[in-house]
C-alpha positions in Angstrom: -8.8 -60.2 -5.0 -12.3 -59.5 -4.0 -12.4 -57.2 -0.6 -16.1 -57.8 -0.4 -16.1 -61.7 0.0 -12.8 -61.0 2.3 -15.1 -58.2 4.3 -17.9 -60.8 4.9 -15.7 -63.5 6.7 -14.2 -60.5 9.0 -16.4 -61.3 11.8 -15.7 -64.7 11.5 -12.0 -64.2 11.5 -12.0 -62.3 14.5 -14.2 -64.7 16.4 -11.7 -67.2 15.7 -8.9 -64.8 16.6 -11.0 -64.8 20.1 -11.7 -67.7 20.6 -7.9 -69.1 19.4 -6.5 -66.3 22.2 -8.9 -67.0 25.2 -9.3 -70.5 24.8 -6.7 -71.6 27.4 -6.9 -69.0 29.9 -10.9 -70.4 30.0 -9.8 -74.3 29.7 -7.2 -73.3 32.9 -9.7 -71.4 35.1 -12.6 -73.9 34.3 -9.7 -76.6 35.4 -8.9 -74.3 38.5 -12.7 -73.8 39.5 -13.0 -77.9 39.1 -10.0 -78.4 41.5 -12.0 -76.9 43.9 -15.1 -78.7 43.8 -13.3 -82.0 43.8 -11.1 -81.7 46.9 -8.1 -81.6 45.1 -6.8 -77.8 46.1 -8.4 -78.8 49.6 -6.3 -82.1 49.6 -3.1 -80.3 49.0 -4.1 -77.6 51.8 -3.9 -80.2 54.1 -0.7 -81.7 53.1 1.1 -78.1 52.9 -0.3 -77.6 56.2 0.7 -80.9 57.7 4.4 -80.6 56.4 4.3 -76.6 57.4 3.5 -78.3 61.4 5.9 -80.7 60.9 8.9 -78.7 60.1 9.6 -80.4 56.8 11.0 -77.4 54.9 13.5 -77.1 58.0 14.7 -80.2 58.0 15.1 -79.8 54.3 17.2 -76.4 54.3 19.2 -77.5 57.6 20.4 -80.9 55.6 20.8 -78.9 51.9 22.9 -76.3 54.2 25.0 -79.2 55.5 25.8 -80.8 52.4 26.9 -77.9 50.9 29.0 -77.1 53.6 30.5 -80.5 53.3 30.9 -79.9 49.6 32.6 -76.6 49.7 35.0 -78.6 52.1 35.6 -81.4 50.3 34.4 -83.6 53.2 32.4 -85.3 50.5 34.9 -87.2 48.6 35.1 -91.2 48.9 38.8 -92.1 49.9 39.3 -93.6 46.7 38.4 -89.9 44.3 41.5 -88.5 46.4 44.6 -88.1 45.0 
């Protein structure tokens, strides 16, 4: 095995090494940044805070809470599962 020839493509290796680890974290932000300028992170601002006024994620606990409740009781059975 020659070292030289293997010692000549070192730099190149390594940029690919680079460029192989950082590629996605670049492609994410660059998506992230973009999300931004389009109106999409803004868009879905305005829907959190819409929902957030409008007291979805109550509504969503206080009927999860109840149909656990009901579960745990066994309230939830048709006539015909009992036995």
């Amino acid at each position: 095995m020659e070292l030289g020839h293997e010692l000549d493509h070192s730099g190149e290796y390594v940029t690919n090494a680079i460029a192989k680890t950082f590629s996605p974290l670049q492609h994410l932000t660059q998506k992230y940044i973009d999300s931004w300028k389009d109106g999409s992170q803004q868009a879905f601002f305005t829907k959190f805070w819409s929902s957030m006024q409008k007291g979805d994620a109550f509504y969503l606990v206080k009927d999860s809470t109840k149909r656990l409740i009901e579960n745990a009781l066994g309230h939830d059975k048709k006539p015909s599962d009992k036995k």
